[in-house]
DRENPA-618068 format. One record per residue (C-alpha): x negated, y negated, z negated; residue in one letter; residue number from 1. Coordinates in steps of 0.05 Angstrom, whole numbers. Layout:
<atoms>
[[X; Y; Z]; 'A'; NUM]
...
</atoms>
This chain:
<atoms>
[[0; 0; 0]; 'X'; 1]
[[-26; -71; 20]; 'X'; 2]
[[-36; -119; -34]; 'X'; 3]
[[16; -176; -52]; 'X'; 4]
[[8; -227; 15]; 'X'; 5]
[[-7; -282; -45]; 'X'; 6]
[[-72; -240; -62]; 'X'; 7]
[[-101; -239; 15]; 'X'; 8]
[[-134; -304; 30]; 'X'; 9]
[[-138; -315; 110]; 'X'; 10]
[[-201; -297; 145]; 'X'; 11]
[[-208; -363; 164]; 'X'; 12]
[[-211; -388; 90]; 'X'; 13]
[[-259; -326; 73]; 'X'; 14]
[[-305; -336; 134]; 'X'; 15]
[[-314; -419; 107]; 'X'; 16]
[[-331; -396; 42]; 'X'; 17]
[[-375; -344; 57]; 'X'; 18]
[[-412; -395; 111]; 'X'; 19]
[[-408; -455; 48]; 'X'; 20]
[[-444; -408; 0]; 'X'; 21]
[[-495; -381; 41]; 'X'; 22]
[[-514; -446; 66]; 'X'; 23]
[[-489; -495; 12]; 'X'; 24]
[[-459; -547; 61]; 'X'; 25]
[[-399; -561; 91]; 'X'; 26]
[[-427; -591; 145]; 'X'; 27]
[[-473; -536; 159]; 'X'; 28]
[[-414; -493; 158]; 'X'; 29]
[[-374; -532; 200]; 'X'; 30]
[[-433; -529; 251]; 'X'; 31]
[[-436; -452; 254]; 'X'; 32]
[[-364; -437; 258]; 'X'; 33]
[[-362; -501; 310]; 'X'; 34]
[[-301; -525; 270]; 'X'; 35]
[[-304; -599; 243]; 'X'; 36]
[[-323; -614; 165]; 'X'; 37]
[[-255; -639; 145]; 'X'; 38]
[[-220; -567; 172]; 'X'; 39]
[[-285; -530; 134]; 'X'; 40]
[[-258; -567; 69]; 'X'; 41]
[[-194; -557; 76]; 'X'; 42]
[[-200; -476; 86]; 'X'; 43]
[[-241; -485; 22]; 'X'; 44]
[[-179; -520; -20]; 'X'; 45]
[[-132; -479; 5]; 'X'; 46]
[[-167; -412; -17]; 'X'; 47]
[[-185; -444; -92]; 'X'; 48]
[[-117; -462; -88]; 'X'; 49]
[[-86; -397; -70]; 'X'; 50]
[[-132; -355; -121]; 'X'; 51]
[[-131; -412; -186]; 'X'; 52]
[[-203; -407; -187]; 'X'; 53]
[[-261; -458; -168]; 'X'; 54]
[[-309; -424; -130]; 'X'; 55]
[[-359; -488; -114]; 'X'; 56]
[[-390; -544; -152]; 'X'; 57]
[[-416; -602; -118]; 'X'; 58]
[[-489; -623; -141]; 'X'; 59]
[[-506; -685; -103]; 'X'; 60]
[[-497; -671; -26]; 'X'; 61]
[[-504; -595; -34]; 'X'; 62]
[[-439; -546; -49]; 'X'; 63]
[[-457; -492; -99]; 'X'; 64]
[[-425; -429; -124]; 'X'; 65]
[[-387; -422; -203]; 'X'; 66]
[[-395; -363; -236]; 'X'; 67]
[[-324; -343; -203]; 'X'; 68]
[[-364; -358; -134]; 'X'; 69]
[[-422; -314; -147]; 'X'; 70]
[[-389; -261; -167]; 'X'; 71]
[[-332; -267; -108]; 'X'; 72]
[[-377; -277; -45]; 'X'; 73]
[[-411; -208; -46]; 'X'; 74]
[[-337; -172; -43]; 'X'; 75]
[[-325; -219; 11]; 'X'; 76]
[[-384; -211; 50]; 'X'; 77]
[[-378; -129; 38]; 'X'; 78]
[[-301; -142; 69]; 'X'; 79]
[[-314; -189; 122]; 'X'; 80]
[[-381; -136; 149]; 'X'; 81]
[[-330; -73; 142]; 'X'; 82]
[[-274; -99; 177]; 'X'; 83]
[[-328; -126; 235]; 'X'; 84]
[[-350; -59; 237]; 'X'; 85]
[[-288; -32; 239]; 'X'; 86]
[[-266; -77; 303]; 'X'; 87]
[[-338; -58; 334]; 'X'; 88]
[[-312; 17; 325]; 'X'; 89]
[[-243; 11; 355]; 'X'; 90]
[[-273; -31; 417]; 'X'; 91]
[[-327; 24; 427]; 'X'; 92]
[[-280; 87; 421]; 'X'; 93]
[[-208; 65; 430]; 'X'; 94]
[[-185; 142; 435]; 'X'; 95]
[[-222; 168; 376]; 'X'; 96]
[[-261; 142; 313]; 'X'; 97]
[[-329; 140; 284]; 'X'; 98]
[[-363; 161; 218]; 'X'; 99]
[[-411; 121; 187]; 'X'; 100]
[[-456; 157; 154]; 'X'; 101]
[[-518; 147; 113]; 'X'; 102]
[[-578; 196; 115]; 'X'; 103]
[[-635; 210; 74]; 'X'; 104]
[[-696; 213; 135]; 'X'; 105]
[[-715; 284; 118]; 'X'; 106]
[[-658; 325; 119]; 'X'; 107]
[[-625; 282; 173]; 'X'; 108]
[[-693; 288; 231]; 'X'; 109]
[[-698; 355; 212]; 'X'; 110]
[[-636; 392; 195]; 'X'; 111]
[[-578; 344; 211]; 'X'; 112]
[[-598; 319; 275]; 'X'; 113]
[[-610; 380; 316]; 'X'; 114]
[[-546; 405; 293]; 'X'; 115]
[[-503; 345; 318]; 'X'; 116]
[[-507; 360; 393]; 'X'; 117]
[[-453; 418; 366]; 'X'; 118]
[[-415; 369; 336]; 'X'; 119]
[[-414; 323; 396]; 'X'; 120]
[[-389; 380; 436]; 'X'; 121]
[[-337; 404; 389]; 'X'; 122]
[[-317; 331; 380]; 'X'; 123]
[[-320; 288; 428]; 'X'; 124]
[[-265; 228; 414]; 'X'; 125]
[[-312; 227; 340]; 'X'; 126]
[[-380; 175; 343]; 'X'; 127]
[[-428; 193; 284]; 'X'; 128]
[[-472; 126; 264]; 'X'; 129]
[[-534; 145; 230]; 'X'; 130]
[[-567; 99; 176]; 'X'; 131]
[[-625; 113; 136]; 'X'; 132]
[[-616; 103; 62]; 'X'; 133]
[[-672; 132; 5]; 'X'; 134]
[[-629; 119; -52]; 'X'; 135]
[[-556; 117; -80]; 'X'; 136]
[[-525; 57; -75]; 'X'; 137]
[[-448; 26; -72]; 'X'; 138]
[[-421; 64; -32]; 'X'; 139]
[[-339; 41; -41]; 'X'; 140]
[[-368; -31; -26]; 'X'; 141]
[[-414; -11; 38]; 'X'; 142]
[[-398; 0; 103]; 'X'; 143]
[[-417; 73; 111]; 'X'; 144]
[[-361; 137; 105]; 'X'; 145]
[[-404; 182; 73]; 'X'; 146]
[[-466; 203; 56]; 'X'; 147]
[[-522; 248; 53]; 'X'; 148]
[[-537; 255; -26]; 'X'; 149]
[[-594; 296; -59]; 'X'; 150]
[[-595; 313; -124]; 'X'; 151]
[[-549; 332; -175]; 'X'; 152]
[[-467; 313; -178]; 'X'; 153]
[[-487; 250; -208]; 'X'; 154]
[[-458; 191; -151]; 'X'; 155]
[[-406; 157; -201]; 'X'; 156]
[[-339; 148; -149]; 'X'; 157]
[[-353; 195; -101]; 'X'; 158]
[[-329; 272; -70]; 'X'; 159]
[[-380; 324; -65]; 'X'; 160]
[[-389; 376; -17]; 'X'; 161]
[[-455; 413; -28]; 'X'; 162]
[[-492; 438; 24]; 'X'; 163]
[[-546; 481; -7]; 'X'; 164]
[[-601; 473; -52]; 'X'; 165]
[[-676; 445; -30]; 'X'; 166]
[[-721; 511; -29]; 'X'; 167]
[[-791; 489; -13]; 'X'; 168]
[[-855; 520; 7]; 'X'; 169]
[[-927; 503; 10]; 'X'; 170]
[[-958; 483; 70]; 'X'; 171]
[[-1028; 458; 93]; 'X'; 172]
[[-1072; 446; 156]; 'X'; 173]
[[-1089; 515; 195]; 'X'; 174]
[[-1169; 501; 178]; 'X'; 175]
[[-1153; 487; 107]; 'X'; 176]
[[-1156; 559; 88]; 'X'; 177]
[[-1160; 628; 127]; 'X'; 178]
[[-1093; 658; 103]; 'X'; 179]
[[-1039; 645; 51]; 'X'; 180]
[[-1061; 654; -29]; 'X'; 181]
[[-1031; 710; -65]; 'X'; 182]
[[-1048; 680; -122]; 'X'; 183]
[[-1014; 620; -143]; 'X'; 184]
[[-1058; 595; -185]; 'X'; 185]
[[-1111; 597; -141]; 'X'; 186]
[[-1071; 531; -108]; 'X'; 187]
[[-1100; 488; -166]; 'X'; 188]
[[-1173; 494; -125]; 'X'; 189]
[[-1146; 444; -69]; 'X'; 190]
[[-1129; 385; -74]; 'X'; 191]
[[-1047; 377; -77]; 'X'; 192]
[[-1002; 322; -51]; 'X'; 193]
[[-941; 291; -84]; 'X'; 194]
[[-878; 257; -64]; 'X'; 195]
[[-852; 193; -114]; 'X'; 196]
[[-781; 220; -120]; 'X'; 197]
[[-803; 296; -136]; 'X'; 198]
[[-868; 282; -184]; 'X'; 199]
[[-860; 335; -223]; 'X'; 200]
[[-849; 388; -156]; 'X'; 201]
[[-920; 417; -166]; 'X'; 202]
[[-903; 426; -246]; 'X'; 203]
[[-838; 467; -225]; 'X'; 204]
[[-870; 513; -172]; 'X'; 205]
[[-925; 539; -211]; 'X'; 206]
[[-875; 546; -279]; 'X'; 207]
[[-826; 591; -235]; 'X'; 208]
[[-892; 626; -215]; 'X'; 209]
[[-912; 635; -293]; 'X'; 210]
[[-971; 596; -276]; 'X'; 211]
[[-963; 545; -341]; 'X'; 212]
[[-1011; 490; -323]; 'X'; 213]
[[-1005; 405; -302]; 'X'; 214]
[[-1028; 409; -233]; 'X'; 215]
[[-1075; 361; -217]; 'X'; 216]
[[-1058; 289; -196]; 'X'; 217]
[[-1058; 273; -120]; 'X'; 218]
[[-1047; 234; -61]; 'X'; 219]
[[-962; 195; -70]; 'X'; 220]
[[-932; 190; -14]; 'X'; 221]
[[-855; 162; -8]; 'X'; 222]
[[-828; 206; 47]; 'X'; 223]
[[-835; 278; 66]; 'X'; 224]
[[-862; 260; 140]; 'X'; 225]
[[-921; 221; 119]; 'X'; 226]
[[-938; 269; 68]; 'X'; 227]
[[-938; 317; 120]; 'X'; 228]
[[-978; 281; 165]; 'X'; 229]
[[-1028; 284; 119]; 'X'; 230]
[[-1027; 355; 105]; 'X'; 231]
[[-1032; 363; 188]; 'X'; 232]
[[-1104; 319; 177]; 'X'; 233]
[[-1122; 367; 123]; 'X'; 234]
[[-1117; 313; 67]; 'X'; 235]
[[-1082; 379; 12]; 'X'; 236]
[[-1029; 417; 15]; 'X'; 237]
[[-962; 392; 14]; 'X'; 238]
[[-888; 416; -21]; 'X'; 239]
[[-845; 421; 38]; 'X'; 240]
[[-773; 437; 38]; 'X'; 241]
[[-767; 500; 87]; 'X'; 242]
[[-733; 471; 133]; 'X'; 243]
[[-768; 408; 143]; 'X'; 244]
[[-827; 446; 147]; 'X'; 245]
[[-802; 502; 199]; 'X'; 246]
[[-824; 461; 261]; 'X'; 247]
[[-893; 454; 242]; 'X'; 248]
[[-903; 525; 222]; 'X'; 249]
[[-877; 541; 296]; 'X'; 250]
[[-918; 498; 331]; 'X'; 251]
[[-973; 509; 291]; 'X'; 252]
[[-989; 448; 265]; 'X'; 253]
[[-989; 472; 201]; 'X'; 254]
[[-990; 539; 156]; 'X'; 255]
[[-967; 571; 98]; 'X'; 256]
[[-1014; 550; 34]; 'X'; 257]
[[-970; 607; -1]; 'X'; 258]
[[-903; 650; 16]; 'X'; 259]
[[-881; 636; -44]; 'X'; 260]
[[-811; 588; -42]; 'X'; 261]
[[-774; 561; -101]; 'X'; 262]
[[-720; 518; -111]; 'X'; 263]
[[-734; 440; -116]; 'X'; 264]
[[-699; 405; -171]; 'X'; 265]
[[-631; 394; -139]; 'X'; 266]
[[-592; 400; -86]; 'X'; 267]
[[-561; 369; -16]; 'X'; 268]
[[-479; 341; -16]; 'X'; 269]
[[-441; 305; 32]; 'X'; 270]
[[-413; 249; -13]; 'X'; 271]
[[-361; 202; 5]; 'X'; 272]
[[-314; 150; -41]; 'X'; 273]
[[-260; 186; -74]; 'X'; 274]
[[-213; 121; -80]; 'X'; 275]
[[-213; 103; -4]; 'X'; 276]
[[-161; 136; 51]; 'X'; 277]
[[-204; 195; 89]; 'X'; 278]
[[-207; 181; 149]; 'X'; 279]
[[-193; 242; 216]; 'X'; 280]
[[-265; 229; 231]; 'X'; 281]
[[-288; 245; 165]; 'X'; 282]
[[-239; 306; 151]; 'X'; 283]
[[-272; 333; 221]; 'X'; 284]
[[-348; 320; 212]; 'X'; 285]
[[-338; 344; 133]; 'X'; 286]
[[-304; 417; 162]; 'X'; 287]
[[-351; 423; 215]; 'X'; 288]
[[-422; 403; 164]; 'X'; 289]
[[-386; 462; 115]; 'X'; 290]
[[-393; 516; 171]; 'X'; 291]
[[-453; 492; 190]; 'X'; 292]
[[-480; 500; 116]; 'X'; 293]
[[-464; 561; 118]; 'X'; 294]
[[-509; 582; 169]; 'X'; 295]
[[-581; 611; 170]; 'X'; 296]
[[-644; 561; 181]; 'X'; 297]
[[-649; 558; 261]; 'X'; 298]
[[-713; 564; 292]; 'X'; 299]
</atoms>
Protein backbone atom coordinates (compact mmCIF):
# COMPACT_ATOMS: atom_id res chain seq x y z
CA UNK A 1 0.00 0.00 0.00
CA UNK A 2 1.32 3.53 -1.02
CA UNK A 3 1.79 5.97 1.72
CA UNK A 4 -0.82 8.78 2.58
CA UNK A 5 -0.42 11.34 -0.75
CA UNK A 6 0.34 14.12 2.26
CA UNK A 7 3.61 12.01 3.11
CA UNK A 8 5.05 11.95 -0.77
CA UNK A 9 6.69 15.18 -1.50
CA UNK A 10 6.91 15.73 -5.50
CA UNK A 11 10.03 14.84 -7.25
CA UNK A 12 10.38 18.13 -8.21
CA UNK A 13 10.55 19.42 -4.48
CA UNK A 14 12.96 16.29 -3.66
CA UNK A 15 15.23 16.79 -6.69
CA UNK A 16 15.70 20.96 -5.36
CA UNK A 17 16.55 19.80 -2.12
CA UNK A 18 18.74 17.20 -2.87
CA UNK A 19 20.61 19.77 -5.56
CA UNK A 20 20.38 22.76 -2.40
CA UNK A 21 22.18 20.39 -0.01
CA UNK A 22 24.77 19.03 -2.03
CA UNK A 23 25.71 22.28 -3.31
CA UNK A 24 24.45 24.76 -0.59
CA UNK A 25 22.96 27.37 -3.04
CA UNK A 26 19.94 28.03 -4.53
CA UNK A 27 21.37 29.54 -7.25
CA UNK A 28 23.67 26.81 -7.97
CA UNK A 29 20.71 24.67 -7.89
CA UNK A 30 18.68 26.59 -10.02
CA UNK A 31 21.66 26.43 -12.57
CA UNK A 32 21.81 22.59 -12.71
CA UNK A 33 18.22 21.85 -12.91
CA UNK A 34 18.09 25.06 -15.51
CA UNK A 35 15.03 26.25 -13.52
CA UNK A 36 15.21 29.96 -12.17
CA UNK A 37 16.17 30.68 -8.26
CA UNK A 38 12.73 31.95 -7.26
CA UNK A 39 10.99 28.33 -8.60
CA UNK A 40 14.24 26.48 -6.68
CA UNK A 41 12.88 28.34 -3.47
CA UNK A 42 9.71 27.83 -3.78
CA UNK A 43 9.99 23.82 -4.32
CA UNK A 44 12.06 24.27 -1.08
CA UNK A 45 8.97 26.02 1.01
CA UNK A 46 6.59 23.95 -0.23
CA UNK A 47 8.34 20.59 0.83
CA UNK A 48 9.23 22.22 4.62
CA UNK A 49 5.85 23.08 4.41
CA UNK A 50 4.29 19.85 3.52
CA UNK A 51 6.58 17.77 6.07
CA UNK A 52 6.55 20.58 9.30
CA UNK A 53 10.16 20.36 9.37
CA UNK A 54 13.03 22.90 8.42
CA UNK A 55 15.44 21.21 6.48
CA UNK A 56 17.97 24.39 5.68
CA UNK A 57 19.48 27.18 7.60
CA UNK A 58 20.79 30.11 5.91
CA UNK A 59 24.46 31.15 7.05
CA UNK A 60 25.31 34.25 5.14
CA UNK A 61 24.87 33.55 1.32
CA UNK A 62 25.22 29.75 1.72
CA UNK A 63 21.97 27.32 2.47
CA UNK A 64 22.85 24.58 4.94
CA UNK A 65 21.26 21.44 6.20
CA UNK A 66 19.37 21.09 10.15
CA UNK A 67 19.75 18.15 11.82
CA UNK A 68 16.21 17.13 10.15
CA UNK A 69 18.18 17.92 6.72
CA UNK A 70 21.12 15.70 7.34
CA UNK A 71 19.44 13.05 8.37
CA UNK A 72 16.60 13.34 5.40
CA UNK A 73 18.84 13.86 2.23
CA UNK A 74 20.57 10.38 2.30
CA UNK A 75 16.84 8.59 2.15
CA UNK A 76 16.27 10.96 -0.53
CA UNK A 77 19.21 10.56 -2.52
CA UNK A 78 18.92 6.43 -1.88
CA UNK A 79 15.05 7.11 -3.47
CA UNK A 80 15.68 9.43 -6.12
CA UNK A 81 19.05 6.82 -7.43
CA UNK A 82 16.51 3.66 -7.09
CA UNK A 83 13.71 4.97 -8.84
CA UNK A 84 16.38 6.28 -11.74
CA UNK A 85 17.50 2.97 -11.87
CA UNK A 86 14.41 1.61 -11.96
CA UNK A 87 13.30 3.87 -15.14
CA UNK A 88 16.91 2.91 -16.68
CA UNK A 89 15.59 -0.85 -16.23
CA UNK A 90 12.17 -0.56 -17.75
CA UNK A 91 13.63 1.56 -20.84
CA UNK A 92 16.34 -1.19 -21.37
CA UNK A 93 14.02 -4.36 -21.06
CA UNK A 94 10.41 -3.27 -21.49
CA UNK A 95 9.27 -7.12 -21.76
CA UNK A 96 11.09 -8.40 -18.78
CA UNK A 97 13.04 -7.08 -15.67
CA UNK A 98 16.46 -7.01 -14.22
CA UNK A 99 18.17 -8.04 -10.88
CA UNK A 100 20.56 -6.03 -9.37
CA UNK A 101 22.79 -7.83 -7.72
CA UNK A 102 25.91 -7.37 -5.66
CA UNK A 103 28.89 -9.82 -5.74
CA UNK A 104 31.74 -10.50 -3.70
CA UNK A 105 34.82 -10.66 -6.73
CA UNK A 106 35.76 -14.21 -5.90
CA UNK A 107 32.90 -16.25 -5.93
CA UNK A 108 31.23 -14.08 -8.65
CA UNK A 109 34.63 -14.41 -11.55
CA UNK A 110 34.91 -17.74 -10.59
CA UNK A 111 31.80 -19.58 -9.77
CA UNK A 112 28.89 -17.18 -10.55
CA UNK A 113 29.91 -15.95 -13.73
CA UNK A 114 30.49 -19.00 -15.81
CA UNK A 115 27.30 -20.25 -14.64
CA UNK A 116 25.14 -17.27 -15.88
CA UNK A 117 25.36 -18.02 -19.66
CA UNK A 118 22.63 -20.89 -18.30
CA UNK A 119 20.77 -18.47 -16.78
CA UNK A 120 20.69 -16.15 -19.79
CA UNK A 121 19.46 -19.02 -21.79
CA UNK A 122 16.85 -20.20 -19.44
CA UNK A 123 15.84 -16.54 -18.98
CA UNK A 124 15.98 -14.41 -21.42
CA UNK A 125 13.27 -11.38 -20.72
CA UNK A 126 15.58 -11.34 -17.00
CA UNK A 127 19.00 -8.77 -17.16
CA UNK A 128 21.42 -9.66 -14.22
CA UNK A 129 23.60 -6.32 -13.21
CA UNK A 130 26.68 -7.26 -11.52
CA UNK A 131 28.34 -4.96 -8.81
CA UNK A 132 31.25 -5.66 -6.78
CA UNK A 133 30.81 -5.17 -3.12
CA UNK A 134 33.59 -6.61 -0.23
CA UNK A 135 31.43 -5.94 2.58
CA UNK A 136 27.80 -5.86 4.02
CA UNK A 137 26.24 -2.83 3.75
CA UNK A 138 22.40 -1.28 3.59
CA UNK A 139 21.06 -3.18 1.59
CA UNK A 140 16.96 -2.03 2.04
CA UNK A 141 18.39 1.53 1.31
CA UNK A 142 20.69 0.53 -1.92
CA UNK A 143 19.90 0.01 -5.13
CA UNK A 144 20.84 -3.64 -5.57
CA UNK A 145 18.07 -6.87 -5.23
CA UNK A 146 20.21 -9.09 -3.67
CA UNK A 147 23.29 -10.16 -2.80
CA UNK A 148 26.10 -12.41 -2.64
CA UNK A 149 26.83 -12.75 1.32
CA UNK A 150 29.68 -14.80 2.97
CA UNK A 151 29.76 -15.63 6.21
CA UNK A 152 27.44 -16.62 8.76
CA UNK A 153 23.33 -15.65 8.88
CA UNK A 154 24.37 -12.50 10.42
CA UNK A 155 22.90 -9.55 7.57
CA UNK A 156 20.30 -7.87 10.04
CA UNK A 157 16.93 -7.38 7.43
CA UNK A 158 17.63 -9.75 5.07
CA UNK A 159 16.46 -13.59 3.52
CA UNK A 160 18.98 -16.18 3.24
CA UNK A 161 19.43 -18.80 0.85
CA UNK A 162 22.77 -20.64 1.38
CA UNK A 163 24.61 -21.92 -1.22
CA UNK A 164 27.29 -24.05 0.34
CA UNK A 165 30.05 -23.67 2.60
CA UNK A 166 33.81 -22.26 1.49
CA UNK A 167 36.04 -25.54 1.47
CA UNK A 168 39.54 -24.47 0.65
CA UNK A 169 42.74 -26.02 -0.34
CA UNK A 170 46.37 -25.14 -0.50
CA UNK A 171 47.89 -24.16 -3.52
CA UNK A 172 51.38 -22.88 -4.63
CA UNK A 173 53.58 -22.28 -7.82
CA UNK A 174 54.46 -25.73 -9.74
CA UNK A 175 58.46 -25.07 -8.92
CA UNK A 176 57.63 -24.33 -5.34
CA UNK A 177 57.78 -27.97 -4.40
CA UNK A 178 58.02 -31.41 -6.37
CA UNK A 179 54.63 -32.91 -5.14
CA UNK A 180 51.93 -32.26 -2.57
CA UNK A 181 53.06 -32.72 1.47
CA UNK A 182 51.55 -35.48 3.24
CA UNK A 183 52.41 -33.98 6.10
CA UNK A 184 50.71 -31.02 7.15
CA UNK A 185 52.90 -29.74 9.24
CA UNK A 186 55.57 -29.87 7.05
CA UNK A 187 53.55 -26.53 5.42
CA UNK A 188 55.00 -24.39 8.30
CA UNK A 189 58.63 -24.70 6.26
CA UNK A 190 57.31 -22.22 3.45
CA UNK A 191 56.43 -19.23 3.70
CA UNK A 192 52.36 -18.87 3.86
CA UNK A 193 50.08 -16.11 2.55
CA UNK A 194 47.05 -14.55 4.22
CA UNK A 195 43.92 -12.84 3.21
CA UNK A 196 42.58 -9.66 5.68
CA UNK A 197 39.05 -10.98 6.01
CA UNK A 198 40.16 -14.79 6.80
CA UNK A 199 43.39 -14.09 9.19
CA UNK A 200 43.01 -16.73 11.15
CA UNK A 201 42.43 -19.38 7.81
CA UNK A 202 45.98 -20.87 8.31
CA UNK A 203 45.17 -21.32 12.29
CA UNK A 204 41.91 -23.36 11.24
CA UNK A 205 43.48 -25.65 8.61
CA UNK A 206 46.25 -26.93 10.54
CA UNK A 207 43.75 -27.28 13.96
CA UNK A 208 41.30 -29.53 11.73
CA UNK A 209 44.61 -31.31 10.75
CA UNK A 210 45.59 -31.76 14.65
CA UNK A 211 48.57 -29.80 13.79
CA UNK A 212 48.13 -27.23 17.06
CA UNK A 213 50.55 -24.51 16.16
CA UNK A 214 50.24 -20.23 15.10
CA UNK A 215 51.38 -20.46 11.67
CA UNK A 216 53.74 -18.03 10.84
CA UNK A 217 52.89 -14.46 9.80
CA UNK A 218 52.88 -13.66 6.02
CA UNK A 219 52.37 -11.71 3.03
CA UNK A 220 48.11 -9.73 3.52
CA UNK A 221 46.60 -9.49 0.69
CA UNK A 222 42.76 -8.12 0.40
CA UNK A 223 41.41 -10.30 -2.37
CA UNK A 224 41.74 -13.92 -3.29
CA UNK A 225 43.08 -12.98 -7.00
CA UNK A 226 46.05 -11.03 -5.96
CA UNK A 227 46.91 -13.45 -3.40
CA UNK A 228 46.88 -15.84 -5.99
CA UNK A 229 48.88 -14.05 -8.24
CA UNK A 230 51.40 -14.20 -5.93
CA UNK A 231 51.36 -17.76 -5.24
CA UNK A 232 51.61 -18.15 -9.40
CA UNK A 233 55.22 -15.97 -8.86
CA UNK A 234 56.09 -18.33 -6.17
CA UNK A 235 55.87 -15.65 -3.34
CA UNK A 236 54.08 -18.95 -0.62
CA UNK A 237 51.47 -20.87 -0.73
CA UNK A 238 48.08 -19.58 -0.70
CA UNK A 239 44.42 -20.81 1.07
CA UNK A 240 42.27 -21.04 -1.90
CA UNK A 241 38.67 -21.87 -1.92
CA UNK A 242 38.35 -25.02 -4.33
CA UNK A 243 36.63 -23.54 -6.63
CA UNK A 244 38.38 -20.39 -7.16
CA UNK A 245 41.35 -22.30 -7.33
CA UNK A 246 40.11 -25.11 -9.94
CA UNK A 247 41.22 -23.07 -13.03
CA UNK A 248 44.66 -22.72 -12.10
CA UNK A 249 45.17 -26.23 -11.11
CA UNK A 250 43.84 -27.06 -14.79
CA UNK A 251 45.88 -24.91 -16.53
CA UNK A 252 48.63 -25.43 -14.55
CA UNK A 253 49.45 -22.41 -13.24
CA UNK A 254 49.43 -23.61 -10.07
CA UNK A 255 49.49 -26.96 -7.81
CA UNK A 256 48.36 -28.55 -4.89
CA UNK A 257 50.70 -27.49 -1.71
CA UNK A 258 48.49 -30.33 0.06
CA UNK A 259 45.17 -32.52 -0.79
CA UNK A 260 44.05 -31.79 2.22
CA UNK A 261 40.55 -29.39 2.08
CA UNK A 262 38.68 -28.07 5.07
CA UNK A 263 36.01 -25.92 5.54
CA UNK A 264 36.69 -22.01 5.80
CA UNK A 265 34.96 -20.24 8.57
CA UNK A 266 31.56 -19.70 6.94
CA UNK A 267 29.58 -20.01 4.31
CA UNK A 268 28.03 -18.43 0.79
CA UNK A 269 23.93 -17.05 0.81
CA UNK A 270 22.06 -15.26 -1.58
CA UNK A 271 20.65 -12.45 0.67
CA UNK A 272 18.04 -10.11 -0.23
CA UNK A 273 15.70 -7.49 2.05
CA UNK A 274 13.02 -9.28 3.71
CA UNK A 275 10.65 -6.04 4.01
CA UNK A 276 10.65 -5.13 0.21
CA UNK A 277 8.05 -6.82 -2.56
CA UNK A 278 10.22 -9.76 -4.43
CA UNK A 279 10.33 -9.06 -7.43
CA UNK A 280 9.64 -12.10 -10.82
CA UNK A 281 13.23 -11.43 -11.53
CA UNK A 282 14.38 -12.23 -8.23
CA UNK A 283 11.94 -15.30 -7.57
CA UNK A 284 13.59 -16.63 -11.04
CA UNK A 285 17.40 -15.98 -10.59
CA UNK A 286 16.89 -17.21 -6.67
CA UNK A 287 15.20 -20.84 -8.12
CA UNK A 288 17.55 -21.16 -10.74
CA UNK A 289 21.08 -20.17 -8.21
CA UNK A 290 19.28 -23.09 -5.75
CA UNK A 291 19.65 -25.78 -8.55
CA UNK A 292 22.63 -24.60 -9.50
CA UNK A 293 24.00 -24.99 -5.81
CA UNK A 294 23.22 -28.07 -5.89
CA UNK A 295 25.44 -29.09 -8.44
CA UNK A 296 29.06 -30.55 -8.52
CA UNK A 297 32.21 -28.04 -9.07
CA UNK A 298 32.44 -27.89 -13.07
CA UNK A 299 35.63 -28.22 -14.61
Amino acid sequence: MIAPRRFLPSISALLAFEAVARLGSATRAAHELSLTQSAISRQLKTLEEQLGVPLLARQGRQLTLTEAGHSYVGDVRAILNRLAQASVSVRTNPVGGSLNLAILPAFGMHWLAPRLRDFARSHPEVTVNLSTRLQPFAIQDSGFDAAIHFGFEDWPGVNYLPLMPETVVPVCAPDLLEAPLTDPQDILDHPLLHLETRPRGWARWLAALNVETDPPAGMMFDQFSTMAQAAIHGLGVALLPTFFAEPYLREGQLQLASRETTQSIGSYYLVWPHDRPEGAALSSFRDWLSEQAKLPLRD
